[in-house]
N, C-alpha and C positions, 0 to 999 in steps of 0.2 A: 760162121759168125766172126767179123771183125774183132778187136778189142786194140784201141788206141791209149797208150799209155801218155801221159799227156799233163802239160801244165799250162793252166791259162791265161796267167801271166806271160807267155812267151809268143811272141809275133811267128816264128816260125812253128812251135806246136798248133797256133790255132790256125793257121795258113793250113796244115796237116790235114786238121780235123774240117775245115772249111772245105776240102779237097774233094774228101771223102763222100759228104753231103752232096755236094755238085754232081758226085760221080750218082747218088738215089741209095749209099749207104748211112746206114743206122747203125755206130758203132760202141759197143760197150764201152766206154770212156771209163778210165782209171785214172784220178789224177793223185799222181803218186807220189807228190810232198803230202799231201794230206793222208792218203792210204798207202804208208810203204812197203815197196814187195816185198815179200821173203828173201831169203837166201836162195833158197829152192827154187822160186818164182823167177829173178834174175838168174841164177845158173841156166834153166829153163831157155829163156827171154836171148842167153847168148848163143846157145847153141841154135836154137831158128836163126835169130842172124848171123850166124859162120863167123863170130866175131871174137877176139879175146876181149878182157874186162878193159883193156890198156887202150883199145881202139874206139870205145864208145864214151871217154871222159870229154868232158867241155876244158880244153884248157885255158879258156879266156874268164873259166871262174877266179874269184880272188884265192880264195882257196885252196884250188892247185897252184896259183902263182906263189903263194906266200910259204904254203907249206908241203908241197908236193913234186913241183916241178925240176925236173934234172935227177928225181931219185930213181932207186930201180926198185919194183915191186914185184913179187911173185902172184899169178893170177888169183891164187886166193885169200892175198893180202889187200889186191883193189878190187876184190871183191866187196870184203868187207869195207873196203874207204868208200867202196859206192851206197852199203848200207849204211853208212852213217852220216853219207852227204850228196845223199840221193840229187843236190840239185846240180852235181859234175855229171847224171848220165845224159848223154845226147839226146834229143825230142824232136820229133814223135818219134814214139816205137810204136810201127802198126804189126800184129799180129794177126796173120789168118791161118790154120789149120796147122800143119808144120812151120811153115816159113815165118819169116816177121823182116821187116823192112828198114832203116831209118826213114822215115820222110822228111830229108831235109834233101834236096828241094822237094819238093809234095810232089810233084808228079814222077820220081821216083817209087811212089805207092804205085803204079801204075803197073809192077811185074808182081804183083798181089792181085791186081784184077781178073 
């Protein structure tokens, strides 16, 4: 089972999820401003992708620009900045069984298949 974590307001999440479809998947879609993960669910979500918290932020949000950027955070201090401003984690996050991907470019989902 897929599960695409995903916002649909963003040209490259649904590009992501568009991908997916083309490829004849039906992926649990999670759109996660509306439903946000856990702690547990993002701690989860980083270890599939081999990632720390620092490497999966959007730094072109205002957010990080105004009040983030140049500081230094310990991983479970952006942890918690990603629960609280869920819309700095990068998209998609495609998940399948261990692994999980960014799909950004989408066909990067491609060593998921």
């Amino acid at each position: 089972m897929y599960k695409i974590y995903h916002n649909p307001r963003c040209k490259k999440s649904r590009a992501g999820l568009q991908y997916l479809k083309e490829k004849g998947i039906e992926p649990e879609i999670i759109d996660y401003l509306k439903n946000p993960v856990t702690e547990d669910e993002l701690k989860d979500i980083l270890v599939r992708l081999h990632k720390k918290p620092s490497e999966i932020i959007r730094t072109q949000e205002a957010i990080y620009k105004s009040d983030l950027k140049g500081k230094n955070f310990t991983d479970d201090e952006w942890v918690k900045i990603l629960l609280e401003y869920p819309k700095l984690i990068q998209r998609p996050i495609v998940v399948k069984g261990p692994k999980a991907i960014l799909g950004d470019p989408a066909s990067g989902i491609d060593v998921l298949l």
